[in-house]
C-alpha positions as CSV (number, residue, x, y, z in Angstrom):
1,X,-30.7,-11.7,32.4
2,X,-30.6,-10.4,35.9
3,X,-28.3,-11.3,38.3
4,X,-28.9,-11.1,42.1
5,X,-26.6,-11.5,44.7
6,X,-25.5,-11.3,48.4
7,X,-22.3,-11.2,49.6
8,X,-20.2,-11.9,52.3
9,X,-16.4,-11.4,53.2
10,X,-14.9,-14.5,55.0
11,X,-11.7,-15.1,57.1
12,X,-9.9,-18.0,57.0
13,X,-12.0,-19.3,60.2
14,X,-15.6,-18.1,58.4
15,X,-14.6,-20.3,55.4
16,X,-13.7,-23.6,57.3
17,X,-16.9,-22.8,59.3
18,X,-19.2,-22.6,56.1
19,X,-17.1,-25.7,54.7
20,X,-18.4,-27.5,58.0
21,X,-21.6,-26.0,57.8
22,X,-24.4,-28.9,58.9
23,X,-26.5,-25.8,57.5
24,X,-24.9,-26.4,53.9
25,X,-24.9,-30.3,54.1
26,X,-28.7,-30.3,54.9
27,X,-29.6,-27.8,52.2
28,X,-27.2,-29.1,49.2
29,X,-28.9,-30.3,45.9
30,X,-25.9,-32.2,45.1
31,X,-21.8,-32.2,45.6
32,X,-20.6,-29.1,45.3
33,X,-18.0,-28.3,42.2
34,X,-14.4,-26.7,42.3
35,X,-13.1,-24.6,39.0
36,X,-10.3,-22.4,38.8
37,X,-11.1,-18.8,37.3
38,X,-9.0,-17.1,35.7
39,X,-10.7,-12.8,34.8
40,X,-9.4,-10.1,33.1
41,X,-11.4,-6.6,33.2
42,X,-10.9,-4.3,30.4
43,X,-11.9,-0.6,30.5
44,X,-10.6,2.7,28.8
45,X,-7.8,5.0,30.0
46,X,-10.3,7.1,31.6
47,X,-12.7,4.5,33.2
48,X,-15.4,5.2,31.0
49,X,-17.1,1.7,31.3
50,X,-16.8,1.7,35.5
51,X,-17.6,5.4,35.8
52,X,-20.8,4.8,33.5
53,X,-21.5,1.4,35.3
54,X,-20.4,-1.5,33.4
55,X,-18.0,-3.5,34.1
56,X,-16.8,-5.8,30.9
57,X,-14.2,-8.9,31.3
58,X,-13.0,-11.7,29.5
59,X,-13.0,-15.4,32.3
60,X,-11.2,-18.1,31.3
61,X,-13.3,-21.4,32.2
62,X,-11.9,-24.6,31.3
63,X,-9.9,-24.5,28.0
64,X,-12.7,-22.0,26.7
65,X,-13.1,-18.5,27.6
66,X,-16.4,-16.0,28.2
67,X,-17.4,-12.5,27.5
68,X,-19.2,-10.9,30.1
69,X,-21.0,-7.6,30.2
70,X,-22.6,-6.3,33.5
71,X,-24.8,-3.3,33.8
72,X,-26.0,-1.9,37.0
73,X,-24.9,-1.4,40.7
74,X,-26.1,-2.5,44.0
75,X,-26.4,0.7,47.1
76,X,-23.4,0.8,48.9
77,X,-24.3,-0.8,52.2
78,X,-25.2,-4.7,52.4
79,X,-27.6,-4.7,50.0
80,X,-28.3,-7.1,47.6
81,X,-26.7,-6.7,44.0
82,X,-28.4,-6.7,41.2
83,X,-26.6,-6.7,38.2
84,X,-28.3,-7.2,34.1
85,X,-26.2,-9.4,32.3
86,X,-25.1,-10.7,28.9
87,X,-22.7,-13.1,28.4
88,X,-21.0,-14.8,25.7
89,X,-18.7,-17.9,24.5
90,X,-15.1,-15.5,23.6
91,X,-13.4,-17.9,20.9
92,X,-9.6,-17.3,21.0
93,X,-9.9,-15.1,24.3
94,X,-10.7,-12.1,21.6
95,X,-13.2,-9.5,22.7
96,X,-15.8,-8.9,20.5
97,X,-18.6,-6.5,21.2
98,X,-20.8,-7.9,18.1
99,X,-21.4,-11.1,20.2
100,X,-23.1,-9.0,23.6
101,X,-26.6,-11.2,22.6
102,X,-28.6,-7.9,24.7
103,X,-28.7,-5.5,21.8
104,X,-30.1,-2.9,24.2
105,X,-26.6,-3.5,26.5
106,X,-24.4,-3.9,23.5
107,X,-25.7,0.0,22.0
108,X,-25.3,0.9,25.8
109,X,-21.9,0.0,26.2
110,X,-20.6,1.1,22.5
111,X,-22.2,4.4,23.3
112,X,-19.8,4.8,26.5
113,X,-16.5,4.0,25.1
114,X,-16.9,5.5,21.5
115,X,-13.6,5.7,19.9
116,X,-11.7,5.5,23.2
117,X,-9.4,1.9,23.2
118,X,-10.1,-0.7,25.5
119,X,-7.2,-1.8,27.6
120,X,-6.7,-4.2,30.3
121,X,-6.9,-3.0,33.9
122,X,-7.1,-6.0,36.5
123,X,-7.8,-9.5,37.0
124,X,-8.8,-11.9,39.4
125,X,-7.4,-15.6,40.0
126,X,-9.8,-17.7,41.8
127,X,-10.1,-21.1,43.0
128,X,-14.3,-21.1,43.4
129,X,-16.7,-24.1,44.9
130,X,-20.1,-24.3,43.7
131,X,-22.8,-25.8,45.7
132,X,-26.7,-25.4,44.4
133,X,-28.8,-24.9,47.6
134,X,-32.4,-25.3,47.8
135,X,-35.1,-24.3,49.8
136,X,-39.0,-24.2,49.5
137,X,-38.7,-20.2,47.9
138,X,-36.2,-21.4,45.3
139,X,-33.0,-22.4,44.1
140,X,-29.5,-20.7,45.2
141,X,-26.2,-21.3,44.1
142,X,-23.1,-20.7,46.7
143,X,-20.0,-20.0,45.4
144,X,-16.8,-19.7,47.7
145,X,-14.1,-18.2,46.3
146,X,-10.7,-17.8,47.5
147,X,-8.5,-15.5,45.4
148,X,-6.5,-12.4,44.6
149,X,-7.0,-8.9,42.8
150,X,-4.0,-8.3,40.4
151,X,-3.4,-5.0,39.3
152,X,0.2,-4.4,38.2
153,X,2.5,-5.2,40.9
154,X,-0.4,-4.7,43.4
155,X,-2.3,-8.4,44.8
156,X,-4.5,-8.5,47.3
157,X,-6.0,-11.5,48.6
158,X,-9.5,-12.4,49.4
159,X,-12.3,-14.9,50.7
160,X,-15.6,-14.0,49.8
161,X,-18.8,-16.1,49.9
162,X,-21.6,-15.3,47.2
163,X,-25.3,-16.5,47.1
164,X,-27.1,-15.9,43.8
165,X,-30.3,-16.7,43.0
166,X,-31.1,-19.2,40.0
167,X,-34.9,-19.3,40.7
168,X,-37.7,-18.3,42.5
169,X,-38.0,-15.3,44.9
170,X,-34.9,-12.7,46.1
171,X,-36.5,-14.2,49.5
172,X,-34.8,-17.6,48.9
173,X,-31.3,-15.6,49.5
174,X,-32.2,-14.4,52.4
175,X,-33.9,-18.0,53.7
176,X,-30.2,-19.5,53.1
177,X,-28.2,-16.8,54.3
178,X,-30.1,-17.3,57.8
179,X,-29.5,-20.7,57.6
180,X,-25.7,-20.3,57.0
181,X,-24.3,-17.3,58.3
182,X,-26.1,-17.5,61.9
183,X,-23.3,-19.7,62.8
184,X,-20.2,-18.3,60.5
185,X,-18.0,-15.6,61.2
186,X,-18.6,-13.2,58.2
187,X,-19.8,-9.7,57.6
188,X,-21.4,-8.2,54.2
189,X,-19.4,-6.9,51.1
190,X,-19.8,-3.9,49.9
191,X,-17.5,-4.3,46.9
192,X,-17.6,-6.5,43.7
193,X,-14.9,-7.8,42.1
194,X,-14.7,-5.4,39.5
195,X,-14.7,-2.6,42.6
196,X,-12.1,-4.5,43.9
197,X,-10.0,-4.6,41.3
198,X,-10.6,-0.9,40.1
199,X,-10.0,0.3,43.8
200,X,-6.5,-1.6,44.0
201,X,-5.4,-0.1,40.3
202,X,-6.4,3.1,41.5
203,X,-4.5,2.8,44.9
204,X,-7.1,2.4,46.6
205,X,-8.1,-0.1,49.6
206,X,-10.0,-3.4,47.8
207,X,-10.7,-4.6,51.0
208,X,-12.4,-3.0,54.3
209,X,-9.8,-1.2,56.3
210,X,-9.7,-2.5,60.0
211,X,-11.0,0.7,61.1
212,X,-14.3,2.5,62.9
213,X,-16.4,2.8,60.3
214,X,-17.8,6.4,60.9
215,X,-21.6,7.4,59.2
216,X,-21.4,8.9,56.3
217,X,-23.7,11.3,54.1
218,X,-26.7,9.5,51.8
219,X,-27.2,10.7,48.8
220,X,-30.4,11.6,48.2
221,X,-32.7,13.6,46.2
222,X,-36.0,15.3,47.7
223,X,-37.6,13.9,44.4
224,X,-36.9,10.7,45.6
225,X,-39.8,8.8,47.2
226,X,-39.9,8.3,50.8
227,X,-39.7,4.2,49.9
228,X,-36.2,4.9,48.5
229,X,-34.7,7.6,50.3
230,X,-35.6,5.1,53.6
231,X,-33.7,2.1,51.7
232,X,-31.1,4.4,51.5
233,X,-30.9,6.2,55.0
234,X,-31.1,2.4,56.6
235,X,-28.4,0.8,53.9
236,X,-25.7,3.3,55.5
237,X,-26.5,2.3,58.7
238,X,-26.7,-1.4,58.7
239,X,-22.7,-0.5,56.7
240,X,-21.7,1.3,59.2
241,X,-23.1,-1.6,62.4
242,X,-21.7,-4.7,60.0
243,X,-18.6,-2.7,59.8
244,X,-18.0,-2.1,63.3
245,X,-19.4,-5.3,64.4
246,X,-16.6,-7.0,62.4
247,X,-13.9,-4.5,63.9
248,X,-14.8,-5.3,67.7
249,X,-14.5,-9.0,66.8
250,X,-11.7,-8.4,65.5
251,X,-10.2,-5.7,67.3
252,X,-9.7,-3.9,70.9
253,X,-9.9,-1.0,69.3
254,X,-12.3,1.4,71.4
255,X,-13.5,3.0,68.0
256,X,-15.2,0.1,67.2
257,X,-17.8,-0.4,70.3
258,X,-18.5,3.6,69.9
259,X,-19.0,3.4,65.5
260,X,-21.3,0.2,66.6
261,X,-23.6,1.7,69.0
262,X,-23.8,5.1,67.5
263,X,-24.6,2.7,63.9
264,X,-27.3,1.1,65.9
265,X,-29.0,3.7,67.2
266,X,-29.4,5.7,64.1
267,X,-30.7,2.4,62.7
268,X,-33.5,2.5,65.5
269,X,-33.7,6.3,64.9
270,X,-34.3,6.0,60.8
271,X,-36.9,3.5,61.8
272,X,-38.5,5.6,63.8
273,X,-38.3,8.7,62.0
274,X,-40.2,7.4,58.9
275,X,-43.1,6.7,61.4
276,X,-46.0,4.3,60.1
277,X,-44.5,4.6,56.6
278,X,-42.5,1.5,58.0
279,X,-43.8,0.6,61.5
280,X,-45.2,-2.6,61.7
281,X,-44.2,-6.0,63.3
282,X,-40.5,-5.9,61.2
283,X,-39.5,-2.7,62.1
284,X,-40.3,-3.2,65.9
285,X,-38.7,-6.4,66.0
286,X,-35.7,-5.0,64.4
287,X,-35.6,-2.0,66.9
288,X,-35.7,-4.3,69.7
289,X,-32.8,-6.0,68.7
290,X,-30.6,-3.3,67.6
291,X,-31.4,-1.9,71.2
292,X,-30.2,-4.9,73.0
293,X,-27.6,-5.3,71.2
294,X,-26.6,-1.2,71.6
295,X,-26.9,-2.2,75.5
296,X,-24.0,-4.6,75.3
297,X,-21.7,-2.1,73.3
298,X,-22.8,1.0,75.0
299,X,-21.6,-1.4,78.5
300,X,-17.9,-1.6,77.1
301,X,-18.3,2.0,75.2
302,X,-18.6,3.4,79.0
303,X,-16.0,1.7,80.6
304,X,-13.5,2.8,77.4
305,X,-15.0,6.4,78.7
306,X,-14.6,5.9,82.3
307,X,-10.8,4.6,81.6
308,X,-9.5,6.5,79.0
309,X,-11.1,9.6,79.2
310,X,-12.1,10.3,83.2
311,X,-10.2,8.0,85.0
312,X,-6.3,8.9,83.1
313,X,-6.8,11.9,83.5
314,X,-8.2,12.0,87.0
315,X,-5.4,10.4,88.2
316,X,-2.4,12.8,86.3
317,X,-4.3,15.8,88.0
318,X,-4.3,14.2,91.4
319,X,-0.9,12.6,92.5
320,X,-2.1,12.4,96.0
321,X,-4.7,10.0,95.0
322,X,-2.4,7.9,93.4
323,X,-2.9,4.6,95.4
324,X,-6.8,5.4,95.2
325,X,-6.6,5.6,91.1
326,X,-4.1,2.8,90.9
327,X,-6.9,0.5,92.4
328,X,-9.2,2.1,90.3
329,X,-8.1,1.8,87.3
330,X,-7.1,-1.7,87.7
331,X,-10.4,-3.0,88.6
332,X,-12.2,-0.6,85.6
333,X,-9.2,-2.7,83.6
334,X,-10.7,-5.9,84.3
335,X,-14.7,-5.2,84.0
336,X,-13.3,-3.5,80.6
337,X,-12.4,-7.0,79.6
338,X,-15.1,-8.7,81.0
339,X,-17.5,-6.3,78.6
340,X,-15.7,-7.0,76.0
341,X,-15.7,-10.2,76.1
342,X,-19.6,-10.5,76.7
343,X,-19.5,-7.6,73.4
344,X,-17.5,-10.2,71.0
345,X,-19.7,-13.2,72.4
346,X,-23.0,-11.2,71.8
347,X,-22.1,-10.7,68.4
348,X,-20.9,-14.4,67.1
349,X,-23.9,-15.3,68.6
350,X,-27.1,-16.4,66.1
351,X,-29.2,-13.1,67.7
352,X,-26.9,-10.3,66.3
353,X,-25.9,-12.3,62.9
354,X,-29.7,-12.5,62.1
355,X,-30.2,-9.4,62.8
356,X,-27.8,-8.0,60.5
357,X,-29.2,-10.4,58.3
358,X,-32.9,-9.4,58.7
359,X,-32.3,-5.6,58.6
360,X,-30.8,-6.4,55.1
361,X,-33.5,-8.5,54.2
362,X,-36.5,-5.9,55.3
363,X,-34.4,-3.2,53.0
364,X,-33.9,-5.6,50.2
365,X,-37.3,-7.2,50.0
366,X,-39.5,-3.9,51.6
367,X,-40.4,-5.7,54.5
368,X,-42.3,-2.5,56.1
369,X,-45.2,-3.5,52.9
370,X,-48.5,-3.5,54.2
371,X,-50.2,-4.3,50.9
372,X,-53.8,-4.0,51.7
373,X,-52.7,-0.3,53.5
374,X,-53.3,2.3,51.1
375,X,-52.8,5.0,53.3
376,X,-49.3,3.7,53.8
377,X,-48.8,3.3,50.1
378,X,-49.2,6.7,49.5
379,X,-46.9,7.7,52.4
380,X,-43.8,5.8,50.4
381,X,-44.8,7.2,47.0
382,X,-44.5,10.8,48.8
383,X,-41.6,12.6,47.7
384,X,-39.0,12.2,50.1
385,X,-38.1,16.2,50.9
386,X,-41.6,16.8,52.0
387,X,-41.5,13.6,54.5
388,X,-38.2,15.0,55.7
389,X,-39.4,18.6,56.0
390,X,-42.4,16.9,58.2
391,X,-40.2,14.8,59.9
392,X,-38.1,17.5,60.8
393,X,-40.6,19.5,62.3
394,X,-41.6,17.2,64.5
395,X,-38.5,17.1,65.9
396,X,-37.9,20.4,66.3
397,X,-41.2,20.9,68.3
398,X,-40.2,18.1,70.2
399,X,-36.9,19.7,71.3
400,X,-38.6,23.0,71.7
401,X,-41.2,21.7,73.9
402,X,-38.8,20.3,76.0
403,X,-36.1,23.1,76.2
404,X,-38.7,25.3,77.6
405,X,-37.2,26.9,80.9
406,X,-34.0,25.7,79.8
407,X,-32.3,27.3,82.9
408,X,-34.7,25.6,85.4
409,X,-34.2,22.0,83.9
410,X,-33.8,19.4,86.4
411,X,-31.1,16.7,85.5
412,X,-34.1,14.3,84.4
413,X,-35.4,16.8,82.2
414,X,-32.1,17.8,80.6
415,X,-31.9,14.3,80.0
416,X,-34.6,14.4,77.9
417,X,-33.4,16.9,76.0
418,X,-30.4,15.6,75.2
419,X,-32.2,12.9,74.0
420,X,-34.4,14.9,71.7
421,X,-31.1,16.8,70.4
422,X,-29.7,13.4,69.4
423,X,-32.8,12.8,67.3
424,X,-33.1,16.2,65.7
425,X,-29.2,15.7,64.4
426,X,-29.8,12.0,63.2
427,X,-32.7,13.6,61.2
428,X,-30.3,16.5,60.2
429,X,-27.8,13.6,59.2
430,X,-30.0,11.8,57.5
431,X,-32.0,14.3,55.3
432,X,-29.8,17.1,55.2
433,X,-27.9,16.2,51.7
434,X,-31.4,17.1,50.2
435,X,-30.5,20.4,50.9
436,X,-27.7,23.3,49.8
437,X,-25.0,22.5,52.5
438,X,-24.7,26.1,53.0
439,X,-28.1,26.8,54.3
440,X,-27.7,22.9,56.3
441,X,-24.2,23.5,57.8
442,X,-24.7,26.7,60.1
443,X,-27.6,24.7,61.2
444,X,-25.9,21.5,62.0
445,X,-23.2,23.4,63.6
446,X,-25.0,25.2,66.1
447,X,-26.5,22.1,66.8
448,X,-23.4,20.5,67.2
449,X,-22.4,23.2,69.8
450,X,-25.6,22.5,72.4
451,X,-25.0,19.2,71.8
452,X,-21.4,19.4,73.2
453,X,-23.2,20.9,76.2
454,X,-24.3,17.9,77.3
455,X,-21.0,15.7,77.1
456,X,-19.5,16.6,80.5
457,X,-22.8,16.3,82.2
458,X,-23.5,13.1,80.5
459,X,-19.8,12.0,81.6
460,X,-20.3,13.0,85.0
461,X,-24.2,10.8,85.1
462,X,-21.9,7.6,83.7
463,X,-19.2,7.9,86.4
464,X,-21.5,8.7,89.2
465,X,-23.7,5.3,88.6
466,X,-20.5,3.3,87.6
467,X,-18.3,4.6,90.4
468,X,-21.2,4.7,93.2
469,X,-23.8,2.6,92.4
470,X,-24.5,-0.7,93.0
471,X,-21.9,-3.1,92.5
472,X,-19.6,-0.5,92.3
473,X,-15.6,-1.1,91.7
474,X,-13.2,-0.6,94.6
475,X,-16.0,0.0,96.7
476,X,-14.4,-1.6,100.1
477,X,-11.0,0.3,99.4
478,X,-11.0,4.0,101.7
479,X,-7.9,5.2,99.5
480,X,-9.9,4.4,96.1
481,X,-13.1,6.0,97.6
482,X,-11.4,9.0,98.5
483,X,-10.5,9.4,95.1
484,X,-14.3,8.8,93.6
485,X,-15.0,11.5,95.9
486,X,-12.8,14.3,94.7
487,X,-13.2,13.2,90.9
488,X,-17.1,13.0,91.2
489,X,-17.0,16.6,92.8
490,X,-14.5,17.8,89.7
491,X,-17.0,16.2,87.2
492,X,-20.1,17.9,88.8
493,X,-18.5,21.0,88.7
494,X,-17.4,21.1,85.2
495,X,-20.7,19.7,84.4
496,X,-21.7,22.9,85.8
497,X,-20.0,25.2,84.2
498,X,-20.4,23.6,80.7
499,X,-24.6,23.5,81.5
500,X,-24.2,27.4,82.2
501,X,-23.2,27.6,78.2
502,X,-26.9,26.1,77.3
503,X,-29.0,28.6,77.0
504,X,-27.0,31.2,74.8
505,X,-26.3,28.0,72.6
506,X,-29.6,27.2,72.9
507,X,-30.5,30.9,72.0
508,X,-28.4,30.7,68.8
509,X,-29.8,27.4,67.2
510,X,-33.4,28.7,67.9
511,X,-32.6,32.2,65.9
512,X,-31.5,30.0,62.9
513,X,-34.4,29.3,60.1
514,X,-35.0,25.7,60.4
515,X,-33.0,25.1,56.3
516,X,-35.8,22.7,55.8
517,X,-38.8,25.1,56.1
C-alpha cells in the first residue's frame, strides 16, 4: 500500500492549540485513541537500507509487535510524503524478511542488504492520539505524537502532528490541514522519523536548528520535465519561507525577517519564471500573498538595516553628532519593535498559515493544471533544460535592454535594473545545478559583483525615505536632523563611488558566454 502524509512540527503551545481545536471537534468521526509506541529501526553498518531508501523497523503495539517496511521518500521541502508500504504481524519481536507480504519490496530490500547483518540503530518512544477526520473529499487520520529519538546516549524530544490519508483524494489532506493549522502554531517537517533518528545516530541535528534558513541548491536534471523541475524549484522555497517564518516567531534574530523575504520573493520569482506553464488563478493568488506578506518583513528587514548596519556605524564615525544619533537610534529602536511585532502577528494570523498551506498544496496536488490546455500540457512535459535555457534568455535580454547607457541611468532606471539583476540570479539559482558548476560559477560570480553595486545605492534609497519622508523619526529634533543630514550626504556619496564601478562590472558579465546557451 501507499502511504501519504503531511507533517507538521508542534511546540508545546501548537499542541494544546490543536487539542482545543473547535476545527478538530467539528471534523472528528469519533473519540480520538491514545497508544504508546514503542520502534526500533534496524539497518546495516554502512546504512545500506536508508542510503538506498528504506527504512525497516520493528513497533511494539499492544503486547504484539509489527514489521514494517517503507520504500520511497518525500522532496525535501513541505511536501507531502509518500511512502509504499508492507507491513506485517512480528511474532516474538523477531525480524523476518520472509513475512514482507509485497514480494516486489521484499526482493528490493534483500537485494540492498545482501550478506551485510542487520543491526539496530535507533528508536522512537511515543505516546500517539488518533483521531479519524472526515471531510466531503475523504477520510484522514490525525495522529499527535509526543516522543523522543533514542540513539545511544543521544534523545531528542519531539511534538509532531501527522495527517494521513485513509481514503479518497491527497486533496482531503490538504481540506483538513486548512481547517486545523490556520489557527495553530506549527510549521512543516521536513524529516521522518526514520530521518530523525538516522540524523541523531549520525550526530546530526533531528530537529530544525533555530537558525535563518538560507536557499539552497535543487537538484535537478535538464532531463527532467519542466512539471518536476518547477515542484522542485518551489519545494525549496516554500522550506526556506516555513523555516524562517517559524524563526521570526520564535526569534529576534534579524536573520530571520531577511531568509523570509528573500524565501518569498524567489517563491513569486519561480512562479513567474515558468510563465503560462503555471500561471493561472493559483499561481496569481499565491503571488499576491507571498508579496504582502514580503511587505511586512521587508518593513522590519529595513529597520534591522537602517539600525545595525547605517545607523551604528554612522554614529561611531561622527562623535559630534552623538546627541543627534542617540535620538536616532532610540526612536529607529522602538518602530523596530513595533514591525516586529506587526511581522509575528502577520504570521500567526490565518492569511500567512494558508498560504504556506496552499503553496504546498498547489505543488503537491499540481494546482497550475489546466486540463483542457494542451498547449500548456506540452509546456510541462518539455524537458526542463530547454525551459531554463528559454527562460534564461529572457532574462538576460531583459537586463540588457535595460542596462543600455548604463552610465546615463537615472536612479529610476538603475532601479529597474537592479531589479532585473535580482531576477536573472534567482534564475541562475534556480537552474544553474543543470549545468557543470564550472562553466555556471564565473557566471554567477560576476553577477554577484554588479549586483553588489547596487547595495550602497539601495541603502542610501531606504535611509533617505525612512529618515526624510513622511512620518519620519526624530523629525522635530534640530540635533537629530543635523545628523540625517551629514549621514544622508555620506550615503549619497558612497553610493556614488560604488555606481562609478557599474559599468566595467557590467562590461565583464556581458563578455561571459551566457553557460546556458
Amino acid at each position: 500500500m501507499t502511504e501519504i502524509e503531511l507533517k507538521f512540527l508542534l511546540d508545546a503551545a501548537g499542541e494544546k492549540a490543536l487539542r482545543a481545536s473547535p476545527a478538530l471537534k467539528a471534523l472528528s468521526d469519533g473519540p480520538g485513541r491514545r497508544r504508546k509506541l514503542r520502534s526500533i529501526y534496524f539497518d546495516t553498518p554502512a546504512r545500506d537500507l536508508r542510503a538506498a531508501g528504506f527504512a525497516l523497523r520493528l513497533r511494539k503495539v499492544g503486547r504484539g509487535w509489527v514489521q514494517t517496511v517503507k520504500a520511497g521518500s518525500h522532496a525535501s521541502g513541505a511536501g507531502l510524503f509518500s511512502m509504499r508500504e508492507a507491513e506485517t504481524p512480528a511474532p516474538g519481536g523477531r525480524l523476518d524478511l520472509d513475512l514482507v507480504p509485497d514480494a516486489a519490496l521484499r526482493e528490493a530490500v534483500r537485494s540492498v542488504l545482501g550478506d551485510a547483518p542487520l543491526n539496530p540503530v535507533f528508536e522512537t518512544l511515543i505516546d500517539r492520539t488518533e483521531r479519524a477526520l472526515v471531510t466531503a473529499q475523504g477520510e484522514v487520520e490525525l495522529a499527535i505524537d509526543i516522543g523522543e529519538v533514542v540513539a545511544g546516549e543521544a534523545r531528542v524530544a519531539f511534538r509532531e502532528a501527522e495527517l494521513e490519508l485513509k481514503s479518497g483524494a491527497p486533496a482531503a489532506i490538504y481540506e483538513i490541514a486548512r481547517a486545523l493549522f490556520e489557527a495553530v502554531p506549527a510549521r512543516f517537517s521536513e524529516m521522518s522519523k526514520a530521518g530523525r533518528g538516522h540524523a541523531l545516530s549520525a550526530g546530526l541535528p533531528a530537529l530544525p536548528a533555530e537558525a535563518p534558513r538560507r536557499a539552497t541548491k535543487p537538484r535537478l536534471d535538464p532531463e527532467d520535465t519542466t512539471e518536476a523541475a518547477a515542484a522542485t524549484i518551489l519545494r525549496e522555497c516554500l522550506a526556506q519561507v516555513d523555516a524562517n517564518a517559524a524563526l521570526c516567531l520564535a526569534s529576534d534574530d534579524p536573520g530571520g525577517p531577511h531568509q523570509l523575504r528573500v524565501g518569498l520573493r524567489r517563491a513569486r520569482s519561480a512562479l513567474s519564471l515558468f510563465g503560462a506553464a503555471l500561471d493561472g488563478p493559483q499561481a496569481q493568488a499565491l503571488g499576491a500573498a507571498a508579496r504582502d506578506l514580503a511587505a511586512v518583513a521587508g518593513d522590519l528587514r529595513d529597520l534591522d538595516v537602517l539600525a545595525t548596519e547605517i545607523l551604528a556605524p554612522a554614529a561611531a564615525r561622527a562623535p559630534a553628532d552623538a546627541e543627534g544619533h542617540a535620538a536616532l537610534a532610540e526612536e529607529v529602536a522602538r518602530r523596530r519593535g513595533e514591525a516586529r511585532e506587526a511581522l509575528r502577528a502577520a504570521l500567526a494570523g490565518a492569511e500567512a498559515r494558508r498560504l504556506l498551506i496552499d503553496l504546498s498544496a498547489f505543488i503537491e496536488l499540481r494546482g497550475w493544471l489546466r486540463p483542457a490546455d494542451h498547449a500548456q500540457t506540452r509546456q510541462l512535459a518539455r524537458p526542463a533544460g530547454a525551459t531554463a535555457a528559454a527562460a534564461l534568455s529572457k532574462r538576460w535580454k531583459k537586463v540588457r535592454k535595460t542596462a543600455r547607457e548604463l552610465e546615463s541611468l537615472d536612479i529610476e532606471a538603475r532601479h529597474e535594473l537592479r531589479k532585473s539583476l535580482k531576477k536573472l540570479r534567482y534564475g541562475v539559482d534556480f537552474f544553474g545545478p543543470m549545468w557543470p558548476e564550472e562553466t555556471v560559477a564565473p557566471y554567477a560570480k560576476a553577477l554577484r559583483k554588479l549586483q553588489n553595486v547596487f547595495g550602497s545605492l539601495n541603502d542610501a534609497a531606504m535611509a533617505e525615505a525612512r529618515l526624510e519622508g513622511p512620518g519620519a523619526p526624530c523629525a522635530d529634533d534640530p540635533a537629530a536632523q543635523r545628523a540625517v543630514g551629514r549621514l544622508l550626504g555620506r550615503l549619497e556619496m558612497q553610493a556614488e563611488a560604488d555606481w562609478s564601478k557599474a559599468l566595467v562590472r557590467w562590461q565583464a558579465l556581458e563578455a561571459l558566454k551566457p553557460f546556458w546557451k
